[in-house]
N, C-alpha and C positions, 0 to 999 in steps of 0.2 A: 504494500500500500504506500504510495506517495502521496508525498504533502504537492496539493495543488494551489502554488503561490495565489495565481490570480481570481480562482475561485476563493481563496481566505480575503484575499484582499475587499473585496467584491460583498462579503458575508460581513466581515470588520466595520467597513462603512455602511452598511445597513442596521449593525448593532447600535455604533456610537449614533447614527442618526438619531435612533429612537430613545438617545439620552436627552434631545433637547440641546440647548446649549451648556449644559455643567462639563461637560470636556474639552469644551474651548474657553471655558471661566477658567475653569484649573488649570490651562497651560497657560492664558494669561497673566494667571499670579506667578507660575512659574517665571516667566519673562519678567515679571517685574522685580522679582527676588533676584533673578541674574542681575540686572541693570543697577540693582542698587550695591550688590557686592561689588562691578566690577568699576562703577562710577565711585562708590566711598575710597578704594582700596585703590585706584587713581590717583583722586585729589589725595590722598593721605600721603602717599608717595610723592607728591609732588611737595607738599606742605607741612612735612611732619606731623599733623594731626592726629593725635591718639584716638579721639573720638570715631575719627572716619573709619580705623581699624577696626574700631570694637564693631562697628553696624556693617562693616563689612564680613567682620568674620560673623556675626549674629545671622547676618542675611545668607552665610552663605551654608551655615551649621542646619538652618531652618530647610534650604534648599533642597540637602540632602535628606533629611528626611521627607519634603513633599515631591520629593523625584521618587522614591520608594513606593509611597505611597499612592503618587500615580499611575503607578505598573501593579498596584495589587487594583487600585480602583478598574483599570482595563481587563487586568484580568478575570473579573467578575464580572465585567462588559461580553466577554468573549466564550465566557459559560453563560449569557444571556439571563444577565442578573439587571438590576437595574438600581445601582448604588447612589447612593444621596453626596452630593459635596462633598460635604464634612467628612469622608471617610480619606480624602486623600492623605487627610491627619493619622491615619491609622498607624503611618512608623512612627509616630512622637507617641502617641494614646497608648499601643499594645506592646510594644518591643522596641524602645528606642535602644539599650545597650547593645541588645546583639544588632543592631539596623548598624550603630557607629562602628561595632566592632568588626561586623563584615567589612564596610565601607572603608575604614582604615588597613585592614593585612591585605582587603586586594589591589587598594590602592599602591602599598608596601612591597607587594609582591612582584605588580606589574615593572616597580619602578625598579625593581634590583633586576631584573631579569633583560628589562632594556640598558641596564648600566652593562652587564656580565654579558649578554652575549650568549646567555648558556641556551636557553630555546627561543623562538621567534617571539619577538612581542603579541604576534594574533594569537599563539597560543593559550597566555593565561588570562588575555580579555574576554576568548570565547570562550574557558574555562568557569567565567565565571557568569555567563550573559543571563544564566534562568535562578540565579543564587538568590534573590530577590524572593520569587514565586515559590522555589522550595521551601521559605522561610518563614513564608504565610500559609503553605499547605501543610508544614509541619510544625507548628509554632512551640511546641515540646521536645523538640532537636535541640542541642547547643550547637550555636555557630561554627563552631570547626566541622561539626558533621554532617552541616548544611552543607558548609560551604565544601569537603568530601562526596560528598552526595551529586552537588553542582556535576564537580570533573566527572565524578563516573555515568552523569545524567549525559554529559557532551560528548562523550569516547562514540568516534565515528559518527558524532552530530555536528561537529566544528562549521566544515563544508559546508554544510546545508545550509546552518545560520548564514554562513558569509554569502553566500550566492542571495539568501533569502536578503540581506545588506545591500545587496549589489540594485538589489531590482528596485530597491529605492533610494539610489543614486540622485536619478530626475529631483527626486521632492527636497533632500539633503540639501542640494547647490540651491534650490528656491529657497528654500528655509534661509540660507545662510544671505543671500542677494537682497531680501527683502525683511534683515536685520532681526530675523524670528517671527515676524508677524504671521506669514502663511504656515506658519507652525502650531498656531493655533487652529486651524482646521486640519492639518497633513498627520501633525504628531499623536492625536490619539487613534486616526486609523493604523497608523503604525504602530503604535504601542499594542493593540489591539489584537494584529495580524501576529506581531512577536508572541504576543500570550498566547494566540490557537497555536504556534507552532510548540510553544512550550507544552500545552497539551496532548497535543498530538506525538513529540517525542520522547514523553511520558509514558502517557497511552502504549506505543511503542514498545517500550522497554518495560512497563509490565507483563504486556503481552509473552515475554521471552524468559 
């Protein structure tokens, strides 16, 4: 059984449709939690200002958590749920330590591995691309064996994701050309499409 990108794509944006607009409010506040870490954290460098530090690391501490919890809100989009706003809060509300602590050893991880040379950087980004969703489907895992769980969920799924990457190349360069804004509409059919894939190479690998 193959994953058929454009039929998920196709299914994705029929889901997020039927949320209304709450998934283009959510990626708004996203965007605006970027702009303010990367405008504070700017001027602060330019100005020595302490203050602009502290609201950029705040804005950007926050971020992390509602980028998490954007990818659980889709993924309950993508099981054909139909989640209220406020759950994008769900990494601060149910699991913020393990949310950071994932968040910091892959960040950790990726970065020693682009210093050393030892495996290719796409390695342990795709290693880690469904760490998120494991983390919500198992919320009685500790973190390491989420994030365990991650690798042995990717073994012989790396590829797929990236190809699945590749076919949203077009929306990527729009997104980035039009400063984020069409990312409000682009970003939760993609988030969406990622999460049926997450499902499906689940699914998958129970199967077996």
């Amino acid at each position: 059984m193959n994953f058929d990108i454009s039929a998920m794509k196709l299914r994705a944006k029929s889901l997020v449709k039927q949320c209304g607009n709450t998934p283009a409010l959510i990626e708004a506040l996203l965007w605006l939690l970027r702009v303010i870490a990367v405008m504070c954290g700017s001027l602060s460098t330019q100005n020595g200002s302490i203050g602009g530090y502290i609201i950029s690391g705040v804005a950007t501490l926050l971020l992390i958590f509602l980028l998490v919890g954007s990818e659980w809100y889709t993924l309950n989009v993508a099981r054909e749920e139909t989640p209220e706003f406020q759950s994008v809060f769900d990494g601060i509300t149910k699991m913020p330590i393990k949310v950071l602590l994932i968040s910091i050893i892959r960040s950790i991880m990726c970065y020693v591995f682009f210093l050393l040379f030892v495996i290719p950087i796409i390695f342990p980004i795709y290693w880690f691309r469904p760490v998120f969703y494991i983390a919500k489907d198992k919320p009685g895992m500790s973190f390491i064996k989420v994030m365990a769980e991650s690798i042995k969920l990717m073994k012989g799924n790396k590829m797929a994701w990236f190809k699945l990457d590749l076919s949203f190349i077009g929306w990527y360069i729009l997104n980035t050309v039009t400063l984020g804004f069409a990312g409000f509409y682009s970003l939760p059919i993609m988030k969406t499409t990622y999460a049926e894939f997450y499902d499906f190479i689940k699914g998958k690998n129970e199967m077996f």
